[in-house]
mmCIF file of the N, C-alpha and C atoms, coordinates in Angstrom:
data_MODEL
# 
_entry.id   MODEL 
# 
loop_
_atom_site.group_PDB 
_atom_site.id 
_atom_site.type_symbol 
_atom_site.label_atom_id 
_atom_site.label_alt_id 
_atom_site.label_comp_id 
_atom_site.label_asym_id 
_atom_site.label_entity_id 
_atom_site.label_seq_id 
_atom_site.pdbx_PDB_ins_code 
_atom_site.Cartn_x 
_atom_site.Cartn_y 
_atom_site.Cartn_z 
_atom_site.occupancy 
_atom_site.B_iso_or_equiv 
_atom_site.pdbx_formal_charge 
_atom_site.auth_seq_id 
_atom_site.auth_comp_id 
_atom_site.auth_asym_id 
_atom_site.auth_atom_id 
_atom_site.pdbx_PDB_model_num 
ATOM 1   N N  . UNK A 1 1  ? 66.586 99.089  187.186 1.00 0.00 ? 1  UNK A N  1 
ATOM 2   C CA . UNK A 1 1  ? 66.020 97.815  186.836 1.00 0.00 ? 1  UNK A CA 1 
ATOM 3   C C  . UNK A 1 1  ? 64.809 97.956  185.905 1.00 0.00 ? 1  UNK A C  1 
ATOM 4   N N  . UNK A 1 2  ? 64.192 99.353  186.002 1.00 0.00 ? 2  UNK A N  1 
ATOM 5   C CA . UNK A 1 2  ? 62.690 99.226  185.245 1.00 0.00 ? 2  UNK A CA 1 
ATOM 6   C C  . UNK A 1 2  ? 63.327 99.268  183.498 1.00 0.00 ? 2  UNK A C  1 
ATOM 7   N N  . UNK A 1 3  ? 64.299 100.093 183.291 1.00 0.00 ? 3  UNK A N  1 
ATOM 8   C CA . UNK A 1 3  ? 64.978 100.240 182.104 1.00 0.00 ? 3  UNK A CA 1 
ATOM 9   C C  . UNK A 1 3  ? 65.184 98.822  181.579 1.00 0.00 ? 3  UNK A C  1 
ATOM 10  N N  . UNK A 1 4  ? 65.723 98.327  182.799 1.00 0.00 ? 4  UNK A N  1 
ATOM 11  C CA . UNK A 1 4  ? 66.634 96.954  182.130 1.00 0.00 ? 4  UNK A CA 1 
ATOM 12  C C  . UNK A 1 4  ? 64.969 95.598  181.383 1.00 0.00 ? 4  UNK A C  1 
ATOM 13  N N  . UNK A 1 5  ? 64.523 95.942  182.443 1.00 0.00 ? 5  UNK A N  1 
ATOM 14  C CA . UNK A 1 5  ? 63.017 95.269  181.705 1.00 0.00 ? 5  UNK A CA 1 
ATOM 15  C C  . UNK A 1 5  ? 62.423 95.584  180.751 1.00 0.00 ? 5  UNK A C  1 
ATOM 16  N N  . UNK A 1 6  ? 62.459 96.751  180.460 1.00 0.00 ? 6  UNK A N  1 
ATOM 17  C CA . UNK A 1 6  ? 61.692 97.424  179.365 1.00 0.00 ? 6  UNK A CA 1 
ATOM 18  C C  . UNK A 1 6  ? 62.854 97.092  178.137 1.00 0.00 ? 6  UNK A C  1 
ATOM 19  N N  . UNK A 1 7  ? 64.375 96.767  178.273 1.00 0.00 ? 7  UNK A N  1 
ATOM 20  C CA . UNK A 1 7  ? 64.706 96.540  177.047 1.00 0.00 ? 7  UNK A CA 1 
ATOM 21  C C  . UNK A 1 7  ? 64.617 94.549  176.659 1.00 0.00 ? 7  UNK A C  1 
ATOM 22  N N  . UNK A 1 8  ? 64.469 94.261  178.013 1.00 0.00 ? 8  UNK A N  1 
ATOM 23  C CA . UNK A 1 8  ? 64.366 92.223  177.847 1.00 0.00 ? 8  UNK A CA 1 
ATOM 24  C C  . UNK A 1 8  ? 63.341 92.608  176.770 1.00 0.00 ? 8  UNK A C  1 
ATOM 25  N N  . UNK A 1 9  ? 62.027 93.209  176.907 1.00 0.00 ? 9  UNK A N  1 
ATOM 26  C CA . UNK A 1 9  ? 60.453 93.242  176.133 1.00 0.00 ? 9  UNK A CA 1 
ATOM 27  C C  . UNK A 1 9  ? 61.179 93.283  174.779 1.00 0.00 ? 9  UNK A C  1 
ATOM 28  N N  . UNK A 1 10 ? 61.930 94.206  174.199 1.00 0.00 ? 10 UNK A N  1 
ATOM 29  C CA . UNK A 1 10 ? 62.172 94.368  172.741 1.00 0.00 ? 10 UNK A CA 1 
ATOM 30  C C  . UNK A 1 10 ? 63.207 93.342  172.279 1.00 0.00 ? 10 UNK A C  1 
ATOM 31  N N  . UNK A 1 11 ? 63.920 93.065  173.318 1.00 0.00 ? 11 UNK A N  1 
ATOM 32  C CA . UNK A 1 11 ? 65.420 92.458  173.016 1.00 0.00 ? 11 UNK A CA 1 
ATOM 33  C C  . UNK A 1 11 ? 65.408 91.403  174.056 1.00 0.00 ? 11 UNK A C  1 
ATOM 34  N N  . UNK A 1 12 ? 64.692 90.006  173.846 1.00 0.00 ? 12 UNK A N  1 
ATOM 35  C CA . UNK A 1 12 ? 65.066 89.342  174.523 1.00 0.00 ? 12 UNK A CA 1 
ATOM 36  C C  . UNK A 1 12 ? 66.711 88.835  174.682 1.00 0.00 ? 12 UNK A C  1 
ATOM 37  N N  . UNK A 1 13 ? 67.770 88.404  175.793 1.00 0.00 ? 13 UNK A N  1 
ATOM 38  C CA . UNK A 1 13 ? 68.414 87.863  175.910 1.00 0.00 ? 13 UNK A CA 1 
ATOM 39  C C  . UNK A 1 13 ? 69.550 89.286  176.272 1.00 0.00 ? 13 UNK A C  1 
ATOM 40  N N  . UNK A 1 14 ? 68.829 90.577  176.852 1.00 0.00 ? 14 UNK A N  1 
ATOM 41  C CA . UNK A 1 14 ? 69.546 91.648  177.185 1.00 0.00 ? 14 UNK A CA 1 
ATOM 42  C C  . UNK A 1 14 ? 70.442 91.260  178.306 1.00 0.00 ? 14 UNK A C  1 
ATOM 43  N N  . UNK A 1 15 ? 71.621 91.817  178.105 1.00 0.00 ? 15 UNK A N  1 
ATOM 44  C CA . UNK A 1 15 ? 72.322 91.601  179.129 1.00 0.00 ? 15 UNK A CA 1 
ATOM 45  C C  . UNK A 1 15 ? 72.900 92.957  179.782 1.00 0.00 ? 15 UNK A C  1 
ATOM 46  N N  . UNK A 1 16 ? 73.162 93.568  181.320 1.00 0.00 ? 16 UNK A N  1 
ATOM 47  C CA . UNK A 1 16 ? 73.202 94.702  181.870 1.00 0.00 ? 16 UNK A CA 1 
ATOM 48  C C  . UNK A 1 16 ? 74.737 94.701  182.285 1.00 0.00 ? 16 UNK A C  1 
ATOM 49  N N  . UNK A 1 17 ? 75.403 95.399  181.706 1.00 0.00 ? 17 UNK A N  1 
ATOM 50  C CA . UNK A 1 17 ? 77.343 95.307  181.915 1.00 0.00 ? 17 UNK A CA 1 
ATOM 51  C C  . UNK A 1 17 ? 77.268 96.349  183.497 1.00 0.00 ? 17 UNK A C  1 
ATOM 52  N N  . UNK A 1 18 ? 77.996 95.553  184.098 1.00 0.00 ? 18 UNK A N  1 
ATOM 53  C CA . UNK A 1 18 ? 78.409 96.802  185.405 1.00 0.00 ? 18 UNK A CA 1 
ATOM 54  C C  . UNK A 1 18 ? 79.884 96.356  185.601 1.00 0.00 ? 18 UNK A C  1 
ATOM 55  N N  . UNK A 1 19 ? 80.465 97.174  186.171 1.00 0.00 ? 19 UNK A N  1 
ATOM 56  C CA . UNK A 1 19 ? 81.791 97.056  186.499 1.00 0.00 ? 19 UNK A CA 1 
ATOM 57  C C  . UNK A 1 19 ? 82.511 95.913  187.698 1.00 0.00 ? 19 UNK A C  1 
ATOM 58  N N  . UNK A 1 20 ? 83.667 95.995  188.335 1.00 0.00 ? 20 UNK A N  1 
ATOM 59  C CA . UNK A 1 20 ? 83.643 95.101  189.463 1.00 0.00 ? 20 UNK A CA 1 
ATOM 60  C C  . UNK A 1 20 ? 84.385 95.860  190.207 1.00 0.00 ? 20 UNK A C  1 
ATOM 61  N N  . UNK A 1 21 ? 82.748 97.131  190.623 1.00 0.00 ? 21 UNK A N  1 
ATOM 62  C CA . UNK A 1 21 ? 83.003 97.694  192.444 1.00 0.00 ? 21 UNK A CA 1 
ATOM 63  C C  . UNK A 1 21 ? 82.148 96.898  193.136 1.00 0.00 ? 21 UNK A C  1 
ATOM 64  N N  . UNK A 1 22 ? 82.884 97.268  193.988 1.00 0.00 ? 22 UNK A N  1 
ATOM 65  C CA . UNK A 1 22 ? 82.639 96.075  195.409 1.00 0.00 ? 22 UNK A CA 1 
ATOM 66  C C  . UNK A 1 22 ? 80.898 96.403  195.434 1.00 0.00 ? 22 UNK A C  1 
ATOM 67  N N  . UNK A 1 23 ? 80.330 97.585  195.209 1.00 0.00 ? 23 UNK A N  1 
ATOM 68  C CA . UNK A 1 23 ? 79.060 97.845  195.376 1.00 0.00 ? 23 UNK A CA 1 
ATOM 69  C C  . UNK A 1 23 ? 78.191 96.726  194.083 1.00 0.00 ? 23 UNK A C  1 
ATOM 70  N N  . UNK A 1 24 ? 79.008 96.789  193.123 1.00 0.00 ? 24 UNK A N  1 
ATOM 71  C CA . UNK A 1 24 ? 78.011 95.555  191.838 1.00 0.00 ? 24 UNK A CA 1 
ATOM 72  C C  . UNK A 1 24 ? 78.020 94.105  192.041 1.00 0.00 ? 24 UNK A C  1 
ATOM 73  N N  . UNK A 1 25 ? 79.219 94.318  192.918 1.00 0.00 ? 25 UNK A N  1 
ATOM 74  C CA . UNK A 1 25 ? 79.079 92.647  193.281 1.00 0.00 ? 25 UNK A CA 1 
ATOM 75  C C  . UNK A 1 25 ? 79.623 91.980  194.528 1.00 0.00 ? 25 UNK A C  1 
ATOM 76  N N  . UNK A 1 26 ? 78.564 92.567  194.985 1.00 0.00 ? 26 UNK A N  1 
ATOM 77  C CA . UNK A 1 26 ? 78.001 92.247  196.207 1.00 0.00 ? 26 UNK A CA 1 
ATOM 78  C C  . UNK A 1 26 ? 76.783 91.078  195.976 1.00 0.00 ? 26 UNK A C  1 
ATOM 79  N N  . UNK A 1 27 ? 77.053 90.137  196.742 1.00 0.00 ? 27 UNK A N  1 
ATOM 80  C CA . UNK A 1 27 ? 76.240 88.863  196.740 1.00 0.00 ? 27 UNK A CA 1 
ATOM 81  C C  . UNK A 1 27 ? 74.345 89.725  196.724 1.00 0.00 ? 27 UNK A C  1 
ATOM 82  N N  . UNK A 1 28 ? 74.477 90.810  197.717 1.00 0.00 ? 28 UNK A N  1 
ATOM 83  C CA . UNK A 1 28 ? 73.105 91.688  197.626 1.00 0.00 ? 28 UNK A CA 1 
ATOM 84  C C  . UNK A 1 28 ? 72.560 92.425  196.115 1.00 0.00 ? 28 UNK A C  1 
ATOM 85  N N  . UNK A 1 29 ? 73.715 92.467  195.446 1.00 0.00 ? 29 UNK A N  1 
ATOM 86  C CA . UNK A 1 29 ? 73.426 92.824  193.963 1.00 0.00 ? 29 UNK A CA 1 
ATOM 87  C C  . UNK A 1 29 ? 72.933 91.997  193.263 1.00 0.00 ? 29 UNK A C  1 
ATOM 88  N N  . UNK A 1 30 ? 73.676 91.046  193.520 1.00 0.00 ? 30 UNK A N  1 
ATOM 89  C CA . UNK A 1 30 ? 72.737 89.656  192.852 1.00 0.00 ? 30 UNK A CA 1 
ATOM 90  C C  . UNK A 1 30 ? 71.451 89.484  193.475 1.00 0.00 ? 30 UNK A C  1 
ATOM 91  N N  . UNK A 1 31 ? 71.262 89.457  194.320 1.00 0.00 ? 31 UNK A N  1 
ATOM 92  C CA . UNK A 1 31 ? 69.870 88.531  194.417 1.00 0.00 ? 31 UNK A CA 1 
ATOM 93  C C  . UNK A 1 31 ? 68.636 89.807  193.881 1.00 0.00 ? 31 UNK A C  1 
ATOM 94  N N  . UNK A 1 32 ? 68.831 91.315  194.085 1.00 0.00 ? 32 UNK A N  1 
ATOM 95  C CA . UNK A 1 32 ? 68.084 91.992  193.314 1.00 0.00 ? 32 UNK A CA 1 
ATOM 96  C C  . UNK A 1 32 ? 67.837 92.228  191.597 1.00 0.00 ? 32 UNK A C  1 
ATOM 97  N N  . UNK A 1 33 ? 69.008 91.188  191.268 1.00 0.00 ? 33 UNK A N  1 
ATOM 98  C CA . UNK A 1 33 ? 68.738 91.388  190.024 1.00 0.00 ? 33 UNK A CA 1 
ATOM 99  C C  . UNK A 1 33 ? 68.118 89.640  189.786 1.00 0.00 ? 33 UNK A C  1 
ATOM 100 N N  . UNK A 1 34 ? 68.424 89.058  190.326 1.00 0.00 ? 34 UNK A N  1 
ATOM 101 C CA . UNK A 1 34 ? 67.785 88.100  190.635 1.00 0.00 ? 34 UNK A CA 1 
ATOM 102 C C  . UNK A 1 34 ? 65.815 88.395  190.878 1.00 0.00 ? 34 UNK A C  1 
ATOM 103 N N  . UNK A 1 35 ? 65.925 89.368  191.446 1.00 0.00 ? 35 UNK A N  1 
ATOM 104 C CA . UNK A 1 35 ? 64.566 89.572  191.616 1.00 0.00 ? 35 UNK A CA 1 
ATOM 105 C C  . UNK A 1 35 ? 63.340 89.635  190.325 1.00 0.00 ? 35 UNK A C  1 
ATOM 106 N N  . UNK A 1 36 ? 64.633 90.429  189.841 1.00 0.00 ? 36 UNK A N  1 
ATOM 107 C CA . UNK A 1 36 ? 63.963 91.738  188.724 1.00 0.00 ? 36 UNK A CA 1 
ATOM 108 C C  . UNK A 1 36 ? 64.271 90.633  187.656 1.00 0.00 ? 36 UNK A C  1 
ATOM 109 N N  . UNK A 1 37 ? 64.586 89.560  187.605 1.00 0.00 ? 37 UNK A N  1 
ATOM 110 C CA . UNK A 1 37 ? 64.806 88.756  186.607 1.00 0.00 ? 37 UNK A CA 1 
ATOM 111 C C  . UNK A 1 37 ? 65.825 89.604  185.623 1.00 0.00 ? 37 UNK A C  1 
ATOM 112 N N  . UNK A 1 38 ? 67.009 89.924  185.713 1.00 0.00 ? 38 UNK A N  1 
ATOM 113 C CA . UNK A 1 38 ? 67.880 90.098  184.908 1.00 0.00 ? 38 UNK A CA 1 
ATOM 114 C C  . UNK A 1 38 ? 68.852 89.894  185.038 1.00 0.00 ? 38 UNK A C  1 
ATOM 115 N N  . UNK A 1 39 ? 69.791 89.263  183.998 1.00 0.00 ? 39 UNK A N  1 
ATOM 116 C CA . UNK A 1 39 ? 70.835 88.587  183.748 1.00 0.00 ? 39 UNK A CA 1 
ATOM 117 C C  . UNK A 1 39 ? 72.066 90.188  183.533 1.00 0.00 ? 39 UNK A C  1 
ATOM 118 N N  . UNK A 1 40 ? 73.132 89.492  184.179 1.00 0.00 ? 40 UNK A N  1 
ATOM 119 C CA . UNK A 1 40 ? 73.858 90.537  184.517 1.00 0.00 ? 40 UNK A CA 1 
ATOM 120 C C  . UNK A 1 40 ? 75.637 89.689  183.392 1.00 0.00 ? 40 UNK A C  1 
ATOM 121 N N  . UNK A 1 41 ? 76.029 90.722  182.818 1.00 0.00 ? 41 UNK A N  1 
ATOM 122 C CA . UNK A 1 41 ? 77.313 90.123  181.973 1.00 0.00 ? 41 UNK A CA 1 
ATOM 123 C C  . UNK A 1 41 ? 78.525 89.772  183.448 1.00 0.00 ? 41 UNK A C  1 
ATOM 124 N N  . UNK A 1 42 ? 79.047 88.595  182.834 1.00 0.00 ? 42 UNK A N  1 
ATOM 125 C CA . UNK A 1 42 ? 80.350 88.705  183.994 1.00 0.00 ? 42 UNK A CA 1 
ATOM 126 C C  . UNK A 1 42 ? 81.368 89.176  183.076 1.00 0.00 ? 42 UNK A C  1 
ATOM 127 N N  . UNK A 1 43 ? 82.116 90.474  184.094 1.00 0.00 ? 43 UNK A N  1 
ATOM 128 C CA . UNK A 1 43 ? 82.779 91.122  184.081 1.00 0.00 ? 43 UNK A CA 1 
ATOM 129 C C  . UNK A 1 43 ? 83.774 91.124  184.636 1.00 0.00 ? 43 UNK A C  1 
ATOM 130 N N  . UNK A 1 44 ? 85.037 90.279  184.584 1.00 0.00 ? 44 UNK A N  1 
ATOM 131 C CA . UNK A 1 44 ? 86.483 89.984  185.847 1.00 0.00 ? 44 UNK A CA 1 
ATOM 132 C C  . UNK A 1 44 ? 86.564 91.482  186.231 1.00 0.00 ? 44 UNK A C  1 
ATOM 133 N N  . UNK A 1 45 ? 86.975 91.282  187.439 1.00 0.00 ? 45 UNK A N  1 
ATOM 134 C CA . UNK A 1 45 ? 87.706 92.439  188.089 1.00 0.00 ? 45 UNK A CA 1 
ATOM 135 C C  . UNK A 1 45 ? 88.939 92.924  187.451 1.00 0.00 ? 45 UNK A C  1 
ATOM 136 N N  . UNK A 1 46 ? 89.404 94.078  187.466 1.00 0.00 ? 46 UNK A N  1 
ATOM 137 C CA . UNK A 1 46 ? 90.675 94.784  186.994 1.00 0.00 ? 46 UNK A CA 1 
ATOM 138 C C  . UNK A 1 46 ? 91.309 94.552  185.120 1.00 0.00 ? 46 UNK A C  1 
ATOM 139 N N  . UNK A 1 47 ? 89.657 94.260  184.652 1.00 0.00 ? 47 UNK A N  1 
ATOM 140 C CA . UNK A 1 47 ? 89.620 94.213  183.438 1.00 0.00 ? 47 UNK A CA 1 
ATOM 141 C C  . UNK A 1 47 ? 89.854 95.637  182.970 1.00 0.00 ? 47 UNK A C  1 
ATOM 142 N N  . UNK A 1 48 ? 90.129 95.719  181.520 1.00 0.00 ? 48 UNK A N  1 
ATOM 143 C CA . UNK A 1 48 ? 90.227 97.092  180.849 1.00 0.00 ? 48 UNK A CA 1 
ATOM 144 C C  . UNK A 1 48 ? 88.791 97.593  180.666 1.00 0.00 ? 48 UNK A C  1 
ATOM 145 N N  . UNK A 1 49 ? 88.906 98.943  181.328 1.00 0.00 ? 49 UNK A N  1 
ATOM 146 C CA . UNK A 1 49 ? 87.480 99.416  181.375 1.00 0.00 ? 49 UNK A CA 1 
ATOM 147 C C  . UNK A 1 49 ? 87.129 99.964  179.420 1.00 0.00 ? 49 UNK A C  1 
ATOM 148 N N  . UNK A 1 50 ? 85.928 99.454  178.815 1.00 0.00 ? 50 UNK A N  1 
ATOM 149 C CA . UNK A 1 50 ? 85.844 100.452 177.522 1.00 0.00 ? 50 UNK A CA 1 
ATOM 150 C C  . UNK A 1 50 ? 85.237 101.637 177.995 1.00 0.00 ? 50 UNK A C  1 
ATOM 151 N N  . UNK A 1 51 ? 84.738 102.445 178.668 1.00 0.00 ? 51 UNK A N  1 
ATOM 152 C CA . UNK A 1 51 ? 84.303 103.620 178.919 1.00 0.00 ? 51 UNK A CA 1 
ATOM 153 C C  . UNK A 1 51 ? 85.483 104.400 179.057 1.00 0.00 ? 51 UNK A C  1 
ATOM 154 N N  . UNK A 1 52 ? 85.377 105.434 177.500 1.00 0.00 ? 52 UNK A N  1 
ATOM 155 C CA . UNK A 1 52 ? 86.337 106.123 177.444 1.00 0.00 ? 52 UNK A CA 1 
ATOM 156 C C  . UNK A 1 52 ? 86.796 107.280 178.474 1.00 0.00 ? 52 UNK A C  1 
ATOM 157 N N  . UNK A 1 53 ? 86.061 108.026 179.154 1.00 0.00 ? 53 UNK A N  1 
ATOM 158 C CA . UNK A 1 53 ? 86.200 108.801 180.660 1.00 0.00 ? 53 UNK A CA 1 
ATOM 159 C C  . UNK A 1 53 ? 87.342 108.451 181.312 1.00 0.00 ? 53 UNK A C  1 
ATOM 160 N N  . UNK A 1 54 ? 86.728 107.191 181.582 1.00 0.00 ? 54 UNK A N  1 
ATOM 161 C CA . UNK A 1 54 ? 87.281 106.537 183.312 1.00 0.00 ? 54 UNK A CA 1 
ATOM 162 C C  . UNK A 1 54 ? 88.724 106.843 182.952 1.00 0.00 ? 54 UNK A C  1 
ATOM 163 N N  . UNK A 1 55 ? 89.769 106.445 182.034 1.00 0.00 ? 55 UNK A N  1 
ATOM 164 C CA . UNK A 1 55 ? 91.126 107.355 182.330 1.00 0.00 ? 55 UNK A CA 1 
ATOM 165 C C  . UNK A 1 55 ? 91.648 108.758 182.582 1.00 0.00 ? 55 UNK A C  1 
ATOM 166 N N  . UNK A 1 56 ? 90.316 109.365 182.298 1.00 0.00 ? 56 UNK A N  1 
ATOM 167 C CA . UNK A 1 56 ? 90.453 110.948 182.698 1.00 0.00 ? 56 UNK A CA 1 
ATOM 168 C C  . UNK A 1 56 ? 90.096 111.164 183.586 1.00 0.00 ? 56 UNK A C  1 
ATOM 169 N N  . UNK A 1 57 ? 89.558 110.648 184.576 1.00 0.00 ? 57 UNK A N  1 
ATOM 170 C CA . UNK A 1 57 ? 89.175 111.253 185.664 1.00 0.00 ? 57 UNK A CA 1 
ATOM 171 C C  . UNK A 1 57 ? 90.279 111.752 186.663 1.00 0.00 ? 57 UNK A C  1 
ATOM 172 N N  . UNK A 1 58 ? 90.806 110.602 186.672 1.00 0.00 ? 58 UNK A N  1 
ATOM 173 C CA . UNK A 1 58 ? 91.900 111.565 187.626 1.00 0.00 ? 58 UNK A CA 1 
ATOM 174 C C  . UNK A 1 58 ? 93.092 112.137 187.078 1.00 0.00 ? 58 UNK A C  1 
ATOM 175 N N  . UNK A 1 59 ? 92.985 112.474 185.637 1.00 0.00 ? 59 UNK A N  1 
ATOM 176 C CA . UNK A 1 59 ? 93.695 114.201 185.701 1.00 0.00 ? 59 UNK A CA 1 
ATOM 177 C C  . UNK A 1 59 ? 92.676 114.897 185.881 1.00 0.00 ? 59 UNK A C  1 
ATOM 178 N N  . UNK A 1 60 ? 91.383 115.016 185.098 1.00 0.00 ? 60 UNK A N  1 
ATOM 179 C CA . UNK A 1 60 ? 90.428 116.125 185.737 1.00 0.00 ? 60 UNK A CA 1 
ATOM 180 C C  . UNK A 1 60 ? 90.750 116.565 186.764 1.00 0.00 ? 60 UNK A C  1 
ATOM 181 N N  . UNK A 1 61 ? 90.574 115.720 187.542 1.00 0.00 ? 61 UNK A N  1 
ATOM 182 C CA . UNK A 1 61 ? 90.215 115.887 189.301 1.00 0.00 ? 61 UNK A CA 1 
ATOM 183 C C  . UNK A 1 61 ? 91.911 116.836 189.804 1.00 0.00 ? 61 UNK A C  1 
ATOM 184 N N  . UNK A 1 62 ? 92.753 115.909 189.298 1.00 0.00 ? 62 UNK A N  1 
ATOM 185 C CA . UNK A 1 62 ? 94.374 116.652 189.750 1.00 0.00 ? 62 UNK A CA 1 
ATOM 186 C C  . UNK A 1 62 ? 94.319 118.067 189.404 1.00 0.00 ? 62 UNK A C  1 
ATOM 187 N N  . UNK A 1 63 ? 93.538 118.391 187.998 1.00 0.00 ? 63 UNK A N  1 
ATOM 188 C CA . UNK A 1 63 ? 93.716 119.686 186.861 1.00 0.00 ? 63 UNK A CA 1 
ATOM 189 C C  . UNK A 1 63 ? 92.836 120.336 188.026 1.00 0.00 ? 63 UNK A C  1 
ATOM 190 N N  . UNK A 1 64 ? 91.627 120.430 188.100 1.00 0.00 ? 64 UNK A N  1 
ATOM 191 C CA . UNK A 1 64 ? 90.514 121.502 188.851 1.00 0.00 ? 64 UNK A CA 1 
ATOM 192 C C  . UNK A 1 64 ? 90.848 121.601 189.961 1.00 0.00 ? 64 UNK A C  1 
ATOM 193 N N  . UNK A 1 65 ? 91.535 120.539 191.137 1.00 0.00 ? 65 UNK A N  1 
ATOM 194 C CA . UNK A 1 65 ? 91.824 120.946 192.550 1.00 0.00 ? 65 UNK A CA 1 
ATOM 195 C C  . UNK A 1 65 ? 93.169 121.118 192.341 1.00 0.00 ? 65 UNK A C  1 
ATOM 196 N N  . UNK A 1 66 ? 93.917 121.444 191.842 1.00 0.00 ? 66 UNK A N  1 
ATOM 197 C CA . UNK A 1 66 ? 95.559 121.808 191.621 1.00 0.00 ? 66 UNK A CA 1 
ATOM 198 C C  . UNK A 1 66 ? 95.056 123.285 192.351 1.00 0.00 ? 66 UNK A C  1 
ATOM 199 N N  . UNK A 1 67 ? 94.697 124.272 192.820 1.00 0.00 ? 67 UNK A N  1 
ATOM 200 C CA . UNK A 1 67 ? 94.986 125.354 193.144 1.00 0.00 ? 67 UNK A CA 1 
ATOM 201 C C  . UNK A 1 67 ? 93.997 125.257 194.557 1.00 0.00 ? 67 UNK A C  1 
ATOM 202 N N  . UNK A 1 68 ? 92.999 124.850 195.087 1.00 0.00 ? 68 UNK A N  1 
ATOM 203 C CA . UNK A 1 68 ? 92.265 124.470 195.990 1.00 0.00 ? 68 UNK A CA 1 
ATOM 204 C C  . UNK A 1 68 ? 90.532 124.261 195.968 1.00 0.00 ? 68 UNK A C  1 
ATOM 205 N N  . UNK A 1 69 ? 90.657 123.475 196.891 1.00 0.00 ? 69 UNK A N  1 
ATOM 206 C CA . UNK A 1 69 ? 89.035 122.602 196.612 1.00 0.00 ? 69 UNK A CA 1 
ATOM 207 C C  . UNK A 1 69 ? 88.208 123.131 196.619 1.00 0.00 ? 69 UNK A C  1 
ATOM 208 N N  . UNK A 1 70 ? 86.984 122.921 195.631 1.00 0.00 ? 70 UNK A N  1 
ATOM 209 C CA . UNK A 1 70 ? 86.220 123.264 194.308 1.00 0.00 ? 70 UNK A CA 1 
ATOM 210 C C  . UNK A 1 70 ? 84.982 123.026 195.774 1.00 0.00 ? 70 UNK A C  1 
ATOM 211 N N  . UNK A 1 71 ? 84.297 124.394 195.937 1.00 0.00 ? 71 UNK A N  1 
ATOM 212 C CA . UNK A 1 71 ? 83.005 124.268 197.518 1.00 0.00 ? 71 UNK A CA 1 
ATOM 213 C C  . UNK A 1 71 ? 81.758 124.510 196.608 1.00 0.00 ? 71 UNK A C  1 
ATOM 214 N N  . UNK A 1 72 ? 81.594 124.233 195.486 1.00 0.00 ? 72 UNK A N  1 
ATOM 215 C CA . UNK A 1 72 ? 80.073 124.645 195.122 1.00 0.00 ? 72 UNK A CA 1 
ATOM 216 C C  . UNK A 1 72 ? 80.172 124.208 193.451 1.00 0.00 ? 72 UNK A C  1 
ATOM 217 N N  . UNK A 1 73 ? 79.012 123.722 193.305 1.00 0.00 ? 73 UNK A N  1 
ATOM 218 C CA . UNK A 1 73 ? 78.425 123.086 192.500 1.00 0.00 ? 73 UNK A CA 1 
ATOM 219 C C  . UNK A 1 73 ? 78.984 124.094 191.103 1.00 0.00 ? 73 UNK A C  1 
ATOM 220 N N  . UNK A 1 74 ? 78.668 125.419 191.285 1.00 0.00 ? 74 UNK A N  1 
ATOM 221 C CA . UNK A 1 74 ? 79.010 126.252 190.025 1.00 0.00 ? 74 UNK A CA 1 
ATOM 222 C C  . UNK A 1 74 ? 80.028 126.076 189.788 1.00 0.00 ? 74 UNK A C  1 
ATOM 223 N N  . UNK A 1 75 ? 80.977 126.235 190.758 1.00 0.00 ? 75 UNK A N  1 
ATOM 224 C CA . UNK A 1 75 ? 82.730 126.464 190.839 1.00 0.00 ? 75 UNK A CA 1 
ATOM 225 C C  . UNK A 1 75 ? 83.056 125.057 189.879 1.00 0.00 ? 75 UNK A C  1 
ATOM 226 N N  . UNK A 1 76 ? 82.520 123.796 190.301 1.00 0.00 ? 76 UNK A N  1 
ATOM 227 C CA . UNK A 1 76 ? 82.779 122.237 189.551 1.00 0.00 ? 76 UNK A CA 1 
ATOM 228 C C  . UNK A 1 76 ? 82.617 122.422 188.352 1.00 0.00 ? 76 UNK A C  1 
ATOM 229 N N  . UNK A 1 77 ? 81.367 123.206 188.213 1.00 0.00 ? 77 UNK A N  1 
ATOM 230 C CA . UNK A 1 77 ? 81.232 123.264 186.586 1.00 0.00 ? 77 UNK A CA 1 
ATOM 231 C C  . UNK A 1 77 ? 82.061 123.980 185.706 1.00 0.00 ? 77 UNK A C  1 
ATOM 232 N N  . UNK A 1 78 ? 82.252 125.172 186.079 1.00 0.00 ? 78 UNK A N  1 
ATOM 233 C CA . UNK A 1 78 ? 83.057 125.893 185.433 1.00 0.00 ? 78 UNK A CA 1 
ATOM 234 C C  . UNK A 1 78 ? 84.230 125.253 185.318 1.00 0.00 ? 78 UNK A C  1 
ATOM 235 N N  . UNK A 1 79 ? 85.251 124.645 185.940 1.00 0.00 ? 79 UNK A N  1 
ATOM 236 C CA . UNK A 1 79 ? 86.127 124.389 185.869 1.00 0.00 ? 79 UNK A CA 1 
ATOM 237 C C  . UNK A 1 79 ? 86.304 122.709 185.402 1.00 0.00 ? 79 UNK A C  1 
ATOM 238 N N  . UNK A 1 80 ? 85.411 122.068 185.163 1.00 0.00 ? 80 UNK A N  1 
ATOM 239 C CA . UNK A 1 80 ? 84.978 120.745 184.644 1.00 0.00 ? 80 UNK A CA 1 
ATOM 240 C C  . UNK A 1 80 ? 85.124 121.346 183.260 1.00 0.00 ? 80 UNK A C  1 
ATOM 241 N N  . UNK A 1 81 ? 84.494 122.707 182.729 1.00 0.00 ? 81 UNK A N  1 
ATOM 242 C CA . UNK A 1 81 ? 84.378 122.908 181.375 1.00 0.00 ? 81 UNK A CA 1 
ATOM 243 C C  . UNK A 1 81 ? 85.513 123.513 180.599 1.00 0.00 ? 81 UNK A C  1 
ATOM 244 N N  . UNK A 1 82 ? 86.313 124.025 181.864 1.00 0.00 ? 82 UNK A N  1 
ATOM 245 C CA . UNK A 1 82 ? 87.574 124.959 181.424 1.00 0.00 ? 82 UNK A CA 1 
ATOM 246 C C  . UNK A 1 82 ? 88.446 123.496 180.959 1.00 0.00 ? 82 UNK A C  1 
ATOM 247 N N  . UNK A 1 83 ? 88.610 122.718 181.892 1.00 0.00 ? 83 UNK A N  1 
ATOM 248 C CA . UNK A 1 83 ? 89.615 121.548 181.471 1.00 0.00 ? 83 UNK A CA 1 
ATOM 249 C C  . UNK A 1 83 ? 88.887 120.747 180.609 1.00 0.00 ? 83 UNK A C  1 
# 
């Protein structure tokens, strides 16, 4: 939220995109952004995400645990970088 204020100051009429997990919109999400005075974009649920990632994640995830699960932080990386 301190981010999201610091860009209203330069850019009035900022608006903060979040997705629609159950965690962003939650009636409790609102009223803290409510707090913080910031206006939040509506976003329908099961819209096309533009964050280019989010379709890779789950081959990543299939690609690195295809042989067995990844117990330490190094092991993730390495193999986050191999794929």
């Amino acid at each position: 939220m301190p981010f999201a204020k610091e860009c209203l100051k330069e850019c009035p009429g900022t608006l903060v995109q979040e997705d629609g997990a159950p965690s962003h919109s939650s009636r409790y999400q609102q009223e803290v952004f409510d707090l913080w005075e910031v206006m939040r974009l509506l976003w329908p649920p099961n819209s096309p995400d533009l964050n280019m990632i989010e379709p890779c994640w789950f081959w990543i995830k299939r690609h690195t645990t295809k042989h067995c699960p990844i117990t330490s932080r190094a092991q993730l990386k390495e193999a986050w970088i191999k794929c």
